[in-house]
C-alpha positions in Angstrom: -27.0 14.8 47.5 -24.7 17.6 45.9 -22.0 17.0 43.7 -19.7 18.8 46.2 -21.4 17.2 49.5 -20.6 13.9 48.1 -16.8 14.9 47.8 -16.0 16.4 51.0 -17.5 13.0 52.3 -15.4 11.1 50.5 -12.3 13.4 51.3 -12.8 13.2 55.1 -12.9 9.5 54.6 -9.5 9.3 53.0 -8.3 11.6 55.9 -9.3 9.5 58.5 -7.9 6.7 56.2 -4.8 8.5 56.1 -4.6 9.2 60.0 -5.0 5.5 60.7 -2.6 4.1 58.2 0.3 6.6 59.3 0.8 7.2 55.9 2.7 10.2 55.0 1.3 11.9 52.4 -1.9 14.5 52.2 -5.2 13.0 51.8 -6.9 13.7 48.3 -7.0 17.2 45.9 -9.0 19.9 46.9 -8.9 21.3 43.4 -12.3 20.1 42.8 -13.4 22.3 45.3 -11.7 25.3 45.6 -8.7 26.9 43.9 -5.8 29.6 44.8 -6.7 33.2 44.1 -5.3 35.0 41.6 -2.6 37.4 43.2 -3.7 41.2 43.1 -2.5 44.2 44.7 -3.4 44.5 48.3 -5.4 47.1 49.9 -4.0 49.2 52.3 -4.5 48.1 55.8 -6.1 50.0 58.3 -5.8 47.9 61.5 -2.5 45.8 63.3 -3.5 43.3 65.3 -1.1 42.6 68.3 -1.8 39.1 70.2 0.2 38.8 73.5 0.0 35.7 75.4 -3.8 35.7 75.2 -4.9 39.5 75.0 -5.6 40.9 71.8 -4.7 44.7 70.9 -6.1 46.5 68.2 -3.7 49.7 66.6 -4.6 52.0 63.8 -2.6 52.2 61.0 -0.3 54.0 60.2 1.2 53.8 63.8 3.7 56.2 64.8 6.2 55.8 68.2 3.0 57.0 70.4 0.2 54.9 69.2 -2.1 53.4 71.4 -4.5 50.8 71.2 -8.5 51.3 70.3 -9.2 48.2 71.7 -8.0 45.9 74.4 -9.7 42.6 74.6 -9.1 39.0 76.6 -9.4 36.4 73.4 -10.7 33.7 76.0 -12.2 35.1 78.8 -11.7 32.5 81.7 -9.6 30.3 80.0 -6.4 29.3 81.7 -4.0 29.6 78.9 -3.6 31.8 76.0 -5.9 30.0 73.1 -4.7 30.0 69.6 -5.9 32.6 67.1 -6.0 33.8 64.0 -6.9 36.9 61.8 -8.5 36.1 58.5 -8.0 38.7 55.2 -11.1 40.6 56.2 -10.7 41.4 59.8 -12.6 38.3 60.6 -11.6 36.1 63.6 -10.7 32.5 64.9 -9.9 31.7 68.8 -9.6 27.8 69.8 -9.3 26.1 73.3 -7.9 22.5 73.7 -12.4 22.0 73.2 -13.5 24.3 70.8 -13.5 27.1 68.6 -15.2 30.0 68.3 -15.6 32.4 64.8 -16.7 36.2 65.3 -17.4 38.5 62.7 -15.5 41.9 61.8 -15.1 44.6 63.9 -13.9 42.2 66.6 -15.5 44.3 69.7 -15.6 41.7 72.5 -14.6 37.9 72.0 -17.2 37.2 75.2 -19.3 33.1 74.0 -22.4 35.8 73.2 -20.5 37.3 70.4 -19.3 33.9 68.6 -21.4 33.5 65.4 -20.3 30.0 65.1 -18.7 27.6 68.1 -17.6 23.9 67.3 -16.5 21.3 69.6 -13.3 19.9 68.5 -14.3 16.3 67.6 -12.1 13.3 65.9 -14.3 14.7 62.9 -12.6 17.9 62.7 -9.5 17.0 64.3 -8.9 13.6 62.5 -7.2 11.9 65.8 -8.4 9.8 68.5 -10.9 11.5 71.2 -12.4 15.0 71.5 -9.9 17.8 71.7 -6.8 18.7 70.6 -3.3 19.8 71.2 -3.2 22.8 68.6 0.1 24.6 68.3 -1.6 26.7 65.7 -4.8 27.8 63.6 -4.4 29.4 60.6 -6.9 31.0 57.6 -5.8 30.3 54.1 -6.6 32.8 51.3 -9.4 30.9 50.1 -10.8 31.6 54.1 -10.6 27.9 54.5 -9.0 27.2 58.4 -6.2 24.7 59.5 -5.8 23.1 62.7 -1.9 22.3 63.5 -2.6 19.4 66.1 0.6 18.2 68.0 -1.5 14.9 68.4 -0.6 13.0 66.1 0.7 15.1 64.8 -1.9 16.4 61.7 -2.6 19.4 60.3 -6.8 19.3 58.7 -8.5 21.6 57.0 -12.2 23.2 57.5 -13.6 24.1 54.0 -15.3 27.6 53.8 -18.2 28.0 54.4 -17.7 27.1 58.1 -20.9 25.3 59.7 -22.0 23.3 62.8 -21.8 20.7 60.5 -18.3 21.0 59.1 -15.4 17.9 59.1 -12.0 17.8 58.1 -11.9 17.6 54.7 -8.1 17.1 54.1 -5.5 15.5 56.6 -1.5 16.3 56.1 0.4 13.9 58.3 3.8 14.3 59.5 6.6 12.7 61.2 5.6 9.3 59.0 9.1 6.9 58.5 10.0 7.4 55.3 9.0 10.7 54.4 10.7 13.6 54.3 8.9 15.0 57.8 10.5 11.7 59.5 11.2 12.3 63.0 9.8 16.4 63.1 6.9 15.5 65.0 6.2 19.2 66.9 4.5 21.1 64.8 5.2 24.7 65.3 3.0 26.8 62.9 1.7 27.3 59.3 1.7 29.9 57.0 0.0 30.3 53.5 1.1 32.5 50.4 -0.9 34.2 48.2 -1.0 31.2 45.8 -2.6 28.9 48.8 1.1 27.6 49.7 1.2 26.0 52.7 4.2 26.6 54.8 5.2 24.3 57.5 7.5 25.0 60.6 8.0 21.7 62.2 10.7 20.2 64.7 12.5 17.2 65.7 14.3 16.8 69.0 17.4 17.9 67.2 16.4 20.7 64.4 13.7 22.2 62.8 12.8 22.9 59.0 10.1 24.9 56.9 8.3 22.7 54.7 6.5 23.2 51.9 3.3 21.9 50.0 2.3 23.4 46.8 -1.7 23.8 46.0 -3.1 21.7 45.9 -1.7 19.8 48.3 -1.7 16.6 46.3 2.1 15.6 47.2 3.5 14.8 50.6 5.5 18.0 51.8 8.9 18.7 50.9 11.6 20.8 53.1 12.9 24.2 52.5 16.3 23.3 53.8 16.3 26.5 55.8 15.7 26.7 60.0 12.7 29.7 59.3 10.1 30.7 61.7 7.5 33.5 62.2 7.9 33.3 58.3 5.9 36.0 55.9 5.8 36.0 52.4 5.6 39.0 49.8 4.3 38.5 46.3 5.6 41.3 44.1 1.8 41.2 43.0 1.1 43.0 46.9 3.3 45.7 46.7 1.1 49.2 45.6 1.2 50.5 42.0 3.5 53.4 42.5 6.4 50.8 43.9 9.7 51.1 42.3 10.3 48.0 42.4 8.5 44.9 44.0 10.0 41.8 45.0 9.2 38.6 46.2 10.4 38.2 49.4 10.5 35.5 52.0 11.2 36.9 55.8 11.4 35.6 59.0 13.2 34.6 62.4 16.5 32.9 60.3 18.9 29.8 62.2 21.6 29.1 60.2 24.6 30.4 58.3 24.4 33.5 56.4 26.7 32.5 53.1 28.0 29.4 52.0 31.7 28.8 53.3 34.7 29.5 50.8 36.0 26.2 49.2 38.6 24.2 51.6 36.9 26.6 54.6 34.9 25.1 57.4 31.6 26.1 57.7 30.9 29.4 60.0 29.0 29.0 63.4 25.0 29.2 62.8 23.8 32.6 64.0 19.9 33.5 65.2 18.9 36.4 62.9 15.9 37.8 61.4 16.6 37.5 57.3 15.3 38.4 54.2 15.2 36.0 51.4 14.3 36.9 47.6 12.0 34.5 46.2 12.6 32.2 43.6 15.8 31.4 45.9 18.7 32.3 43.6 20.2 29.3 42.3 23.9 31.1 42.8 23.7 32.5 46.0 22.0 29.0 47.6 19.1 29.4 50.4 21.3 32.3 52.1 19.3 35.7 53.3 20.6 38.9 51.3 19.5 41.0 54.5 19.5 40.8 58.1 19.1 42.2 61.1 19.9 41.0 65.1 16.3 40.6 66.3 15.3 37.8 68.2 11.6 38.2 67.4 7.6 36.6 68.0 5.9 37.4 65.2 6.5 39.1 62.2 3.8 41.1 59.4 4.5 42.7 56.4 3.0 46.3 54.9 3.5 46.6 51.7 1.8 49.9 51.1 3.9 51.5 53.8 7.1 50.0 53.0 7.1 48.7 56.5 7.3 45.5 58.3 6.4 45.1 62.2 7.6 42.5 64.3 7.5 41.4 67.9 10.4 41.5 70.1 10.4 37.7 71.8 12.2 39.4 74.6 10.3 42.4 75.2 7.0 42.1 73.2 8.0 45.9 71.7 6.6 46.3 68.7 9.1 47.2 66.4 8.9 49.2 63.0 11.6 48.5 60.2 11.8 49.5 56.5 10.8 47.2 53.6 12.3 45.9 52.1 14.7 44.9 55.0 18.1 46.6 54.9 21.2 44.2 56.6 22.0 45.8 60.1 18.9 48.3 60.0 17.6 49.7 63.3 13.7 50.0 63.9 12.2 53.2 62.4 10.6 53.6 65.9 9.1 51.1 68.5 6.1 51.2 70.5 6.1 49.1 74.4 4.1 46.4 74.7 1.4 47.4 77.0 1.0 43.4 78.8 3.5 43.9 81.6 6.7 41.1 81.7 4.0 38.1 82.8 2.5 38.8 78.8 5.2 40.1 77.2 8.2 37.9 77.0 8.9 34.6 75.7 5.3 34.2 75.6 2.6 33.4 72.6 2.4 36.1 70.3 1.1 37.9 66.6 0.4 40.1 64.3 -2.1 40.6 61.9 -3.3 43.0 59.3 -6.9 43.6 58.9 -9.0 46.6 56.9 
């Protein structure tokens, strides 16, 4: 038996020991295994992604106020709800039922079961808890193409190792809400998100707040909180931004809850507001975990083009998709929008997002 067949059996054992202990940490080091990417300079993009509530849209980049899609696809065709999805680095797809999952290969051109390259049942194998299925608030590809199931049973967050196969198992299991961790009590897992070092980003509630978490590659620690209310986040390494930038920062952005500067001394603390925010990354140590930008969207989904000097994001209400200037600019207007095409059943306060792809 490989080296490396013989770990990833071991590892899923420690998950499922993990799982049934309730302990609170990660399961073991995938360092072994795989490692981060070293940052590098992203190629343009030449396709946006647009997920609404189970229909996916694909747009040519650069868009402009009259784009229209090339492609319109159902994700899930007969499914009753919207499945989840995601986008890998290469154009490459995930979509998962409450059952299953299904991988298709670049171009995406239909998502109909003939396409699917690969389609795995979601079993306590994969999933890490109890019986066959899952309650997956999200799926999400890290930069190393490895996938993560976000399962609100439990709730758990496991990993698929790369390459993906009929025969694949979690291989790392990340508990939360365990008493006596720092996740105590924020048992809804809302969605992940990786940086470019393999970070792995956690939005998770409780029945009285939420908070984005953090655990570093490779994952050997039990996450640790952000202190900051942060969803549909995106992260910009200044190692993404084109050659001929100016200047290239490492930003943090997303849909902000919370104040926007800490309150003078002897002064009560301001009302929260609900903004989308810009934050430079490190956090500077004198300003505190404030954003230095803002603007008053209430928004989906959120991606970030660097070689444009753009970002797009979803309007929650609407499902517009909105074009703004990066790096963000406090009380900025969108450079132009374009209407989301699902009608009002598809396009507000429903499941949506974006993704780049080549």
């Amino acid at each position: 038996m490989k080296l490396s067949t013989i770990f990833l059996s071991l590892a899923t054992v420690a998950g499922i020991a993990a799982v049934v202990s309730g302990c609170g940490a990660s399961g073991p080091s995938p360092s072994a295994i795989s490692k981060p990417p070293l940052p590098t300079s992203t190629p343009a993009s030449g396709r946006l992604y647009v997920d609404h509530n189970g229909t996916l849209y694909e747009y040519r980049l650069p868009l402009s106020s009259g784009s229209q899609p090339e492609r319109t696809l159902a994700e899930w065709p007969g499914l009753a709800i919207a499945p989840q999805i995601n986008v890998d680095q290469y154009g490459n797809a995930a979509v998962a039922s409450s059952q299953s999952m299904r991988f298709f290969h670049a171009p995406i051109v239909s998502f109909a079961p003939s396409r699917a390259y690969l389609s795995l049942k979601l079993t306590p194998a994969i999933t890490n808890i109890g019986v066959s299925g899952a309650d997956l608030s999200d799926i999400e590809y890290d930069p190393n193409e490895n996938i993560w199931l976000f399962n609100n049973l439990g709730p758990a967050i496991t990993e698929l190792r790369a390459p993906i196969s009929k025969s694949s198992v979690a291989a790392l299991a990340i508990i939360f809400g365990a008493p006596g961790s720092k996740t105590a009590g924020f048992t809804t897992l809302v969605q992940g998100r990786f940086d470019v070092n393999a970070a792995l980003y956690v939005y998770a509630s409780s029945s009285t707040r939420s908070r984005l978490f953090k655990l570093s590659f490779p994952y050997a620690r039990p996450p640790g909180t952000l202190g900051i209310d942060l969803a549909q986040a995106a992260f910009i390494d200044s190692s993404e931004w084109p050659p001929t930038a100016q200047s290239a920062p490492s930003l943090l952005l997303g849909q902000y809850f919370g104040q926007l500067q800490s309150p003078k001394p002897g002064s009560p603390p301001s009302p929260p507001v609900t903004v989308t925010a810009q934050f430079p990354q490190p956090f500077n140590p004198s300003q505190g975990r404030f954003p230095d930008a803002h603007i008053e969207a209430l928004i989906g989904a959120l991606a970030a083009d660097t070689y444009r000097y753009s970002f797009y994001t979803l309007d929650a209400g609407t499902g517009d998709l909105d074009v703004w200037d990066l790096p963000m600019k406090s009380n900025a207007t969108p450079k132009f929008s374009v209407t989301c095409l699902g009608g009002p059943s598809n396009c507000s306060h429903k499941s949506e997002h974006l993704f780049l792809a080549p």
